[in-house]
N, C-alpha and C positions, 0 to 999 in steps of 0.2 A: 504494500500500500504506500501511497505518496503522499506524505505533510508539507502544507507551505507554511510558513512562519515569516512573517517581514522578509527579508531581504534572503535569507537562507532558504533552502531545499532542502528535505533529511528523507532518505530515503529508510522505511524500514518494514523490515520483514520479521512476520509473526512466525517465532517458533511453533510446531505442529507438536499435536502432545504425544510424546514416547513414556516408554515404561515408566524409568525411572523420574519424572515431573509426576505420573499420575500418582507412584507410588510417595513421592514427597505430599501429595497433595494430602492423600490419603490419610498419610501421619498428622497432615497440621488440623484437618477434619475431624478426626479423630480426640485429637488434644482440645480444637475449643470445646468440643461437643463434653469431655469430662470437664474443663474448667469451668461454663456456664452450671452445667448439673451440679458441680460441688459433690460429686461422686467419691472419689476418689482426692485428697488433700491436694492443694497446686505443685507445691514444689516436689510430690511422689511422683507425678504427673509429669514434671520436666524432667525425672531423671530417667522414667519410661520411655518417654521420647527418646533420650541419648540413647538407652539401650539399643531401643529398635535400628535408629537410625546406623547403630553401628555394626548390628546386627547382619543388616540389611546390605550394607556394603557400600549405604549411602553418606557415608560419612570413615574417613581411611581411621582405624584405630589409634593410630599415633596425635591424630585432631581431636577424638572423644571428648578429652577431658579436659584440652586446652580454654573451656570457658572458666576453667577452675581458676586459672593465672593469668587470666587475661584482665590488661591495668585496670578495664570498668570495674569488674569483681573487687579486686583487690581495693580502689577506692572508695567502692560505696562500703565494704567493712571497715575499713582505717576511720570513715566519716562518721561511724557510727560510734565509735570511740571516741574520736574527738569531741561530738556531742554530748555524750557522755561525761565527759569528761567536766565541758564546762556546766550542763545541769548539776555534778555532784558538787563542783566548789561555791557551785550559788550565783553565777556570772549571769546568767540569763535570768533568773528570779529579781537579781538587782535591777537589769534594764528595765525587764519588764515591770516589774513594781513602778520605779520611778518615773519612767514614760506614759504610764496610764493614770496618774494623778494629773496627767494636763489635763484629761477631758473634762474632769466635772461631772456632774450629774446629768447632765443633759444625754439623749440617745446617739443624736450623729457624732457628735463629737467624738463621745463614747466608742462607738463603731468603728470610726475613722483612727482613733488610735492607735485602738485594739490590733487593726487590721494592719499598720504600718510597724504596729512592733512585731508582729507576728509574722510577717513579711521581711521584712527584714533581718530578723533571726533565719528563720528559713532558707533563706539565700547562700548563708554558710551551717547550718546544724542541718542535720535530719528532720523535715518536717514533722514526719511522726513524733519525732522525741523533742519539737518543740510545740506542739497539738499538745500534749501528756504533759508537759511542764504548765505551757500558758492554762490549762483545764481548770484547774481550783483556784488558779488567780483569777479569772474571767468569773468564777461563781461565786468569790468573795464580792468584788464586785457590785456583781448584780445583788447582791445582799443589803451593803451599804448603802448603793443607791438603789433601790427598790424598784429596780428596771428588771422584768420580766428575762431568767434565764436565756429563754428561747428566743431572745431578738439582738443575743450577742453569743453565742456558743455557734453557728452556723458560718456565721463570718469571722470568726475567726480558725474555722476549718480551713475554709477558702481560700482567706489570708495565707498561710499556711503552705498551701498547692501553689497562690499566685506569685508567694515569694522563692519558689524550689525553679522558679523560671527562670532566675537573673542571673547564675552563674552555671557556669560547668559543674560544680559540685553541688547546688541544691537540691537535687534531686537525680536517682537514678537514668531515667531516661534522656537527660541530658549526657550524661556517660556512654549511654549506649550507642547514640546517634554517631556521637565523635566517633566511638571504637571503630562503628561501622566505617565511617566515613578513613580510617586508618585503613583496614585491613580491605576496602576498597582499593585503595590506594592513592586519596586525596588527601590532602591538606583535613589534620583534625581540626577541632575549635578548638579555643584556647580558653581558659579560665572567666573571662570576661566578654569575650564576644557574644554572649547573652544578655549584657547587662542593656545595651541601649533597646533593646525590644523588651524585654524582658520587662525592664523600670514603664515602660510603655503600657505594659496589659495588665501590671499593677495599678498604677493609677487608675486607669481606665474600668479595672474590676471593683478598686475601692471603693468609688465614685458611685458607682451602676449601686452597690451595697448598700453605700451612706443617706441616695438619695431617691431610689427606688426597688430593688432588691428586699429591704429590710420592709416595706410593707406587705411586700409577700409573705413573709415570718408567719407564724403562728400568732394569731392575737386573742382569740377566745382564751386561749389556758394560762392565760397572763397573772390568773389568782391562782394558778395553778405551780406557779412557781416555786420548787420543792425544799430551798435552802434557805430558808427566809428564819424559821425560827423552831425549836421543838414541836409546838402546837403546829406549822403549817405540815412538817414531816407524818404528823400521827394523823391529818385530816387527812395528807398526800394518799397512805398505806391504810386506810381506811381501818387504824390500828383501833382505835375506842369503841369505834362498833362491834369489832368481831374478839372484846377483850369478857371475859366472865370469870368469873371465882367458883369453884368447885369445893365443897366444906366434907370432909372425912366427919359421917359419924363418931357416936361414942364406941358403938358395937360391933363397926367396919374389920372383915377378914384381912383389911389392907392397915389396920394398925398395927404398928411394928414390923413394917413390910417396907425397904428400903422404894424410894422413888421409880429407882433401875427396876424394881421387881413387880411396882404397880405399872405398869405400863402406861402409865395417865400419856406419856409422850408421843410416846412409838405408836401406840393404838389408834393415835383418832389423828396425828399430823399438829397436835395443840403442843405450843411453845409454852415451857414454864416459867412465867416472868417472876414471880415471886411465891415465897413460904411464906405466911401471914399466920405468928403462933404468939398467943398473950397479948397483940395489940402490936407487935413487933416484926418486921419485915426482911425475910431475907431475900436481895436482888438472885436472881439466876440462880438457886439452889444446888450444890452437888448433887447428882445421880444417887450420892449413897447414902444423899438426908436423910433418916428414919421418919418416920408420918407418925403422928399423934392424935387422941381423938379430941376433934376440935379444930384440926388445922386448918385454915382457909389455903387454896392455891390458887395464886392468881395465872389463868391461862390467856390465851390467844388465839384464835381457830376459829373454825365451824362449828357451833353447838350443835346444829343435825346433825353431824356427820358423828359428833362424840355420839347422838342418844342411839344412832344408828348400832353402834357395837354395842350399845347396854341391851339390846336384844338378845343377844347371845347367851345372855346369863339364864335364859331357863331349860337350857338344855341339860335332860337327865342322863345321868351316867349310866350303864346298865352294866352294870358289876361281874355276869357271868353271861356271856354271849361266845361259848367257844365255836360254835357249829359256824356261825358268821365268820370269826375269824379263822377257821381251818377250810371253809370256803373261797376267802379270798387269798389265803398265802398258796392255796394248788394254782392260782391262776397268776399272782404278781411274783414278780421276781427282782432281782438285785446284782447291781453289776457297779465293777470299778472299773473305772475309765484317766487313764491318762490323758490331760490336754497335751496335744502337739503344741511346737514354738512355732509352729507355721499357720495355727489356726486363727483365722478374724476371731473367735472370743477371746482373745487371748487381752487382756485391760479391759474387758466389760465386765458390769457387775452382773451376777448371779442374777436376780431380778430382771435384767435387759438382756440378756443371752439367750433367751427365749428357746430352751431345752424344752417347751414342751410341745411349741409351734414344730421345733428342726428337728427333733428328735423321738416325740411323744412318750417321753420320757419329763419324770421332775428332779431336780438336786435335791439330796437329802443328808448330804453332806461332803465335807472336804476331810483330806490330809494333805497337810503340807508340814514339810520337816519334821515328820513322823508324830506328828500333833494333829489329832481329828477336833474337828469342830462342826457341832450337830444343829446348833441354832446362831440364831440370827444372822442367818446366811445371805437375807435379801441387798445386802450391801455390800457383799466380800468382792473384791474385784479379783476377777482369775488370773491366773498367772500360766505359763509357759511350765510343763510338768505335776500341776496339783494332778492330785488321784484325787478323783470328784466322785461320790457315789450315788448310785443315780437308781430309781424306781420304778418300773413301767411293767405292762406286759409281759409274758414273759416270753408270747411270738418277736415284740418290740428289742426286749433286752438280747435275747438271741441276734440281732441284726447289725447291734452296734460296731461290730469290727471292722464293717465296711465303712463306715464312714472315715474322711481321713481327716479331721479334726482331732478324732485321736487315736494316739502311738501303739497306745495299748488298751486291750479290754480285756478284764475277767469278770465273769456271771460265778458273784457268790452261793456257795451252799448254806442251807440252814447255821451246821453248826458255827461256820464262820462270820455270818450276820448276827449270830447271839455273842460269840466270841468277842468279835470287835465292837459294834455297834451296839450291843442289848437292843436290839429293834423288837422283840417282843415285848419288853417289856412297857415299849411309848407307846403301842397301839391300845385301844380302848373303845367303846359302842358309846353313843349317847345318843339317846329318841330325840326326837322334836315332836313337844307334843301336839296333839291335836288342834289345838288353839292356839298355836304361837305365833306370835306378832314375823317368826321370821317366814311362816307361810308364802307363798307364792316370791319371796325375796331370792334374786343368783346368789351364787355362792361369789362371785366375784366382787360385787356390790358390798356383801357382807364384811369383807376384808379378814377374814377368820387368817388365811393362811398369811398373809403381810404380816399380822400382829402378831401371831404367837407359834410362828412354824407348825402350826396344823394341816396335815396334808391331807384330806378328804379320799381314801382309800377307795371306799366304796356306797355305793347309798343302795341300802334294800327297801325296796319298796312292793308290796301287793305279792308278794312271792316272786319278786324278780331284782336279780342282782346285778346293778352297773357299777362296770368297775374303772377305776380312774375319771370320774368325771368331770367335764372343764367348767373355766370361770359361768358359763350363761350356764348352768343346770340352777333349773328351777326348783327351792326346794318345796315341800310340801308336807303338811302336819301327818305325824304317826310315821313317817323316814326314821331309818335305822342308820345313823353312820358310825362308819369304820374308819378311825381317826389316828391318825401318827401324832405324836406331841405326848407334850407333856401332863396327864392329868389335873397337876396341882395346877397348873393356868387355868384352869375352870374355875378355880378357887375367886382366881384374880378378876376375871369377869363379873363374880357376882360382887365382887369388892367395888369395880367401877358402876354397878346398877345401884350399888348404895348410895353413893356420891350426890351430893344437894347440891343442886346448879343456882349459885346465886347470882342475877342480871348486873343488878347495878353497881358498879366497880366504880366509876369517877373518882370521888374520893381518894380511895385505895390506887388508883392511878397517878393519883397528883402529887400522895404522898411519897410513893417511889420516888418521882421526876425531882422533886426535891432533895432524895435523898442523893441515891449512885446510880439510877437508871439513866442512862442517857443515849441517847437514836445519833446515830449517823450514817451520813449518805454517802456512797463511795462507787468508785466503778472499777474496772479491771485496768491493769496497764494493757497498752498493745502487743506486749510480747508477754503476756501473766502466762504461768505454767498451767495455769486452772482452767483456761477457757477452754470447753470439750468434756468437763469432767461434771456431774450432778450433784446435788446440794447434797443426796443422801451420802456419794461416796467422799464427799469433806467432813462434814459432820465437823460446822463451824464450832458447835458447843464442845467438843473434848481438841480440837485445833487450836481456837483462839479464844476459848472461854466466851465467845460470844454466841447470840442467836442472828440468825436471818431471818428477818420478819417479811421479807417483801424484796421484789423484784419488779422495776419497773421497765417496761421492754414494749417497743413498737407501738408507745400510743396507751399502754395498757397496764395496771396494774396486775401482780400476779400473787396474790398472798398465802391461798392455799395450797397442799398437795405438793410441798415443792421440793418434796424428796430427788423427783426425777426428773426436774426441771434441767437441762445441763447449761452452765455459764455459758454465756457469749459476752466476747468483744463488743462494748459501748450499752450493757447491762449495766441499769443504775440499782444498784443493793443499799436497802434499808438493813444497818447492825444495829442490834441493839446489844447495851452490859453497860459495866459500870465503867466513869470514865479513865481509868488507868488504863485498863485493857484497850480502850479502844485507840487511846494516845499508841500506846505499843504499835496498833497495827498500822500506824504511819509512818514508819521506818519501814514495813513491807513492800519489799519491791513489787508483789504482783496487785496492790492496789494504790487507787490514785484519790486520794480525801478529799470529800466538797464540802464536808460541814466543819468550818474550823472550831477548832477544839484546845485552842492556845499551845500549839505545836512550837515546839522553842526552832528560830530561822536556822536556815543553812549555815553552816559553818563557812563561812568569806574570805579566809585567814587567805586562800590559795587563789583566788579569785582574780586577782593580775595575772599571777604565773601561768593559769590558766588560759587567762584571753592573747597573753604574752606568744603561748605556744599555738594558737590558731592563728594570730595574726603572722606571727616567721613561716607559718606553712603557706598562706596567701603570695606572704612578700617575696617567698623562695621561688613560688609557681611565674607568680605574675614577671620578675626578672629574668625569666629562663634557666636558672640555676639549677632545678633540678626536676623531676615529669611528677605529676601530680601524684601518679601513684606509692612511686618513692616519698615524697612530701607529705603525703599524709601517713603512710606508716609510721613515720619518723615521728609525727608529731603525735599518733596515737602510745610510739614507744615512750616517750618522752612524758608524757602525761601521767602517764603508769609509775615512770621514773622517778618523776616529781612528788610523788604522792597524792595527786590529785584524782585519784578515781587508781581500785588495785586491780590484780590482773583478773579475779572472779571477777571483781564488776567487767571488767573489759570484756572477758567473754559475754559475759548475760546480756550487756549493751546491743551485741551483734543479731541482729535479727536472720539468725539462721536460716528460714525458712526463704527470705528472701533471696538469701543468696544463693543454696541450690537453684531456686527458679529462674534466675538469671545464668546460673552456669551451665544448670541442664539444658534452656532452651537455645543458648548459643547457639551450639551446633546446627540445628535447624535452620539460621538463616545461612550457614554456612552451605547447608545441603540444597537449599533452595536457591541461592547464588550459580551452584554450584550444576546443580542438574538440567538447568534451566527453567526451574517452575517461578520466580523471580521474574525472569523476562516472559516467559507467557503470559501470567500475572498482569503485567506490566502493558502486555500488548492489549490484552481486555480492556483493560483504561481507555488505552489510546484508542480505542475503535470507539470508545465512547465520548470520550472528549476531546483526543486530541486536534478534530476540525476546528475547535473552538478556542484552542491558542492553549502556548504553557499556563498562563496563569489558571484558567480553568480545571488543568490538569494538577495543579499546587493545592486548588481550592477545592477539590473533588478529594483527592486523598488527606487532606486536615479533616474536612468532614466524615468519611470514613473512619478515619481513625478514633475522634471526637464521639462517634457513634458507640465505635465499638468499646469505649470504656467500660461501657454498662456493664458487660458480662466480661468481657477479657483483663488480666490482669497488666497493668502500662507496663511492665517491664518486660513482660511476654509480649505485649501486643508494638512495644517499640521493636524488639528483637523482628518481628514475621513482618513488621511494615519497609523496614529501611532497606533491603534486598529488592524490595518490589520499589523502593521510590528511586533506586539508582540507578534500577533496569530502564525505567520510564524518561528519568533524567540521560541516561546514554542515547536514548533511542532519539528525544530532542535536542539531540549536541549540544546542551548545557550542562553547568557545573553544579551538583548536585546538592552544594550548603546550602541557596535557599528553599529548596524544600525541603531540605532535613529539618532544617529551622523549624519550619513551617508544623512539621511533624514530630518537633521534640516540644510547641506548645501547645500542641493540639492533646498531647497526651494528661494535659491534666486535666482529672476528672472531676466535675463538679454535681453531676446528674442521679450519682445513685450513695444511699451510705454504704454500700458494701464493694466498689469502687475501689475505696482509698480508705486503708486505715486510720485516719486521719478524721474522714467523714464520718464512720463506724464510731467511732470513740465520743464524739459529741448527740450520738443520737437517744441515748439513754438518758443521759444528764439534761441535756437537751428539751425531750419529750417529744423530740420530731418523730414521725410518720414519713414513709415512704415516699407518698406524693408532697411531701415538704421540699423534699430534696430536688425532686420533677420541676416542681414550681417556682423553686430559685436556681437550680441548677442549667438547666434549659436556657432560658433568658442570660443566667450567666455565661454560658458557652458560647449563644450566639456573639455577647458583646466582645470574647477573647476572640474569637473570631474574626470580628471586623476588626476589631482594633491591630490585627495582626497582618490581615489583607491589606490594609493602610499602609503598616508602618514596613513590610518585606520590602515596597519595591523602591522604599527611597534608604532604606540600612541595609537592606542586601538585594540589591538590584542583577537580574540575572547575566548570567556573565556566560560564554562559549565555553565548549570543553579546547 
């Protein structure tokens, strides 16, 4: 085909698609289709990619791993140190404080600060680790000045993105563009050749925020605002409504029965805020408080949900039922089973492993390090090697050794299930009588097996016996079940039908808040180790001596049930305990504190030396003295050296995850360079725009790109654009930096919170909703956009190859 262009000719010819383009193509298909799904984790996903590719033959073994040491990698870890580095000595806490007292109370001001300190940090820190630093300063803030959260935690995300524009090192995709444009074999960018465009779509983003942006914001949940005071936190978590006092009789079976052993907690999901004994209150009681008759307990929960298990208590034991039980042991059987280290349960909890869906089979217990454990197994998270003993059928149990989850199976005999386990002797019958409230009620509903490891053997009914039946069996009065557990927990049930529910607690509320109760609001770091893991397998109260009352996420409160809820990134978590403990958890790396708690400041002492050794890494770059990536190791070793952040933090700083996904997906645009799927790619464009001149061709691919942040991760989606923007760029005999440009600020993403770490982290705290993000994001993009269309053809005007 024939392009004319002003005054040039370019003749060019569309490669025809061979094997190896389709079979590149295939892989990159492949990979967005698991990165949109969130199937499989991103950066597992990059390294699959490498494999395949090299697999494949599409990539020479000796290149595999070269993304590993290639100077982007290398610099965006060094920068993650150095961030680090200056968040621990306090440098950036100082700017930022002092820079954000110009606004005042007023909202644009406010906003306009915000976004210039936050931008400007950005430009040299790692956005994300300067998003997690500015977090609790932006919500003190909106504290002091009584300016709704939500119209200043969004822009200063943005802020954030708009300032990772102005240098080669504000952000990854800026690295990556250059890289390309290196191992293309152009002239890279240099440290600052972003800055005059860059300083461009800053302003121009601030602006769009300060003066219309910001009425996009959320304004109805403006009382909604969650850090404002104790009282707004317990209105936020809807804590005083769903708060009640439970009173232990005088003649309660649960007197002299430790807290652990009354199950008040585990049973019903209800938090124990307080022991109320003589008129006297203890905050968060120990598990091994003894009860007394008389105690009040002040809880937190769902009262249905508790009176729901006080049903339970009138089930009669029936003491000799051996025909029922030498009926069901000819038909159930018992088998120990090895997890393989290759099996997906392997970090799941017992409860979420869903042995009875995969396997129809239940756990009924573990050994690990020759230590069995028979209850409270709903929370054990499995491991690589537990021998798990497991109950089913005994067609069922017979079958297990085909599966390859696990290494090993043996189907127990009798005397070896009495031997180890005493399994005869936890089984036991109890009726439902005719008239029990638990009539027509599932067994699932009832929660019997959550609370007290009671496994529902069998249910005889009318002369017919089912055996193993699931959570939907209906039960029905005059039912005979055949039960695993414990007996004396039958004790305990009718201990909690004793239990006097008293409503009105206010008082007994206020009295706490005065004394050591105290709420705070906090969210996850972006690299916390916890995000992926459920409240039940933290189990905040023997971790941090605290509780978790509430979880706020997507618009929504989530108070109940939140055993199995699992943490996410930019989850705003209600703590409650007394305040020492809570001060403690502000030194935790994996949370980030909104409700201040008179936290003693950063230690400063290092705070020159600090800024000292960022500024000799610029100053070395910006001279030519030495290649960024050398420069910043340097200044990451040196930091370390100094004492200014040690070498654990300097690991934990590193956002692991990003940088496999950058090293893994290297290679790919290597293989698509390489194979030709880059210039077919490329030639698709051109059949579609390039009648319409280069800049259309500039402005078609920023859009694309800008598109695809939604679902594609930027540093992946830098890596698979710039192969195809050089193809395009060869094919119009121009020189390929203003589109790279073009396409290292298209890549930042303003449209979704799950986008950009950065986005993610404010949206909890925040209170934003999805279409929050749509409805500033959007408008935002387009204004990066123009502003960018403007300012390319007079700072990078297209130049011939």
């Amino acid at each position: 085909m024939l392009k004319s262009f002003t005054n040039q000719t370019i003749v060019v010819v569309a490669p025809g698609m061979t094997f190896e383009i389709a079979l590149v193509l295939g892989i990159l298909a492949a990979a967005l289709v698991l990165f949109v799904s969130e199937i499989i984790r991103m950066d597992l996903v990059a390294l699959l990619v490498l494999c395949t590719l090299t697999i494949t033959g599409l990539v020479p073994t000796d290149q595999a791993f070269a993304g590993f040491s290639s100077n982007a990698v290398i610099t965006v870890w060094a920068m993650f140190i150095l961030s680090e580095g200056l968040t621990r000595t306090g440098i950036a806490d100082v700017i930022g404080r002092r820079i954000v007292r110009i606004a005042g109370p007023r909202e644009v001001p406010m906003i306009m600060v915000i976004m210039i300190t936050a931008a400007t940090l950005s430009a040299f820190m790692n956005n994300i680790g300067v998003a997690a630093l500015m977090l609790p300063v932006v919500v003190d803030l909106a504290r002091r000045t009584r300016l709704p959260v939500s119209r200043l935690l969004m822009p200063l995300a943005n802020a954030t993105l708009l300032g990772g524009l102005v240098t080669l090192i504000g952000t990854p995709p800026n690295l990556l563009v250059s890289e390309a444009l290196f191992i293309g074999g152009h002239q890279p960018f240099e440290l600052f050749d972003f800055t005059p465009i860059g300083s461009g779509i800053v302003l121009a983003g601030i602006l769009f925020m300060a003066l219309l942006g910001r009425l996009l914001l959320p304004k109805t949940r403006a009382e909604r605002s969650r850090h404002l005071s104790q009282r707004s936190l317990r209105a936020r978590y809807k804590l005083q409504e769903q708060t009640f006092m439970l009173r232990v009789p005088v003649n309660s079976v649960l007197v002299g029965k430790t807290l652990a052993d009354s199950r008040i907690g585990v049973s019903t999901g209800l938090i124990i805020l307080a022991l109320v004994r003589f008129g006297r209150s203890e905050t968060l009681p120990s598990r091994q408080t003894v009860l007394r008759a008389g105690d009040g307990i002040l809880v937190k929960g769902r009262e249905d949900q508790f009176r729901e298990l006080q049903r339970w208590s009138d089930l009669v034991i029936e003491r000799e039922a051996p025909v029922l039980k030498s009926m069901v042991s000819s038909k159930v059987g018992y088998a120990e089973v090895k997890l393989d280290e290759n099996s997906p349960l392997v970090g799941e909890l017992v409860r979420l492993a869903g042995f009875r869906s995969r396997f129809n089979v239940v756990v009924v217990g573990i050994k690990r390090r020759n230590t069995y454990r028979l209850t409270n197994l709903a929370y054990v998270p499995l491991r690589a090697g537990d021998r798990i003993l497991v109950q089913g059928e005994l067609e069922t149990i017979e079958e297990l050794h085909k599966f390859a989850d696990f290494s090993h199976t043996e189907v127990l005999t009798n005397e070896q299930l009495r031997e180890q386990y005493q399994a005869d002797e936890r089984m036991f019958v109890v009726r439902l009588p005719k008239h029990s409230e638990l009539s027509d009620a599932t067994l699932h509903k009832s929660r019997i097996a959550d609370v007290f490891d009671f496994r529902v053997l069998a249910i005889f009914r009318d002369g017919k016996l089912s055996l193993m039946p699931d959570g939907d069996e209906i039960l029905a009065g005059g039912d005979l079940l055949l039960i695993e557990g414990q007996p004396e927990d039958l004790e305990v049930l009718r201990g909690l039908q004793e239990l006097e529910v008293e409503s009105r607690v206010a008082p007994h509320l206020g009295k706490l808040e005065s004394e050591r109760l105290t709420l705070m609001d906090a969210t996850l770091d972006p690299r916390s180790s916890l995000a992926g893991k459920t409240v039940g397998e933290l189990n905040f109260r023997e971790r941090y001596g605290l509780e978790l009352a509430g979880i706020w996420r997507d618009g929504t409160t989530l108070s109940v049930d939140l055993a199995e809820e699992r943490l996410k990134v930019g989850d705003a978590l209600l703590l409650l305990g007394p305040r020492d403990r809570l001060q403690l958890l502000s030194n935790d790396s994996d949370f980030l504190i909104l409700t201040p708690l008179g936290q003693q400041p950063p230690d400063t002492r290092r705070a020159p030396l600090a800024a000292a050794v960022m500024l000799a890494v610029v100053g070395l770059v910006l001279v030519g003295y030495l290649p960024i990536a050398v420069a910043a190791v340097a200044g990451g070793s040196f930091m370390i050296l100094t004492g200014c952040l040690t070498m654990e933090q300097a690991y934990r700083a590193i956002d692991w995850r990003a940088i496999f996904l950058i090293a893994g997906m290297l290679p790919l645009g290597i293989a698509m360079q390489d194979s030709g799927a880059a210039t077919w790619l490329a030639s698709q464009v051109m059949e579609l725009l390039g009648d319409k001149g280069p800049w259309a061709v500039i402005a078609g691919l920023y859009l694309l790109t800008a598109v695809a942040t939604l679902a594609i991760p930027t540093v992946a989606l830098v890596v698979l654009m710039s192969p195809i923007v050089l193809s395009a760029m060869t094919e119009l005999g121009l020189q390929p930096h203003t589109a790279m440009m073009a396409i290292a600020m298209a890549a930042a993403s303003f449209m979704s919170p799950i986008s950009h770490p950065s986005n993610t982290l404010v949206m909890g705290p925040g209170g934003y909703r999805f279409v929050d993000y749509l409805k500033v994001g959007i408008p935002l993009t387009l204004v990066v956009f123009a502003a960018t269309m403007i300012l390319l053809p007079w700072l990078w005007p297209l130049q011939p190859l």
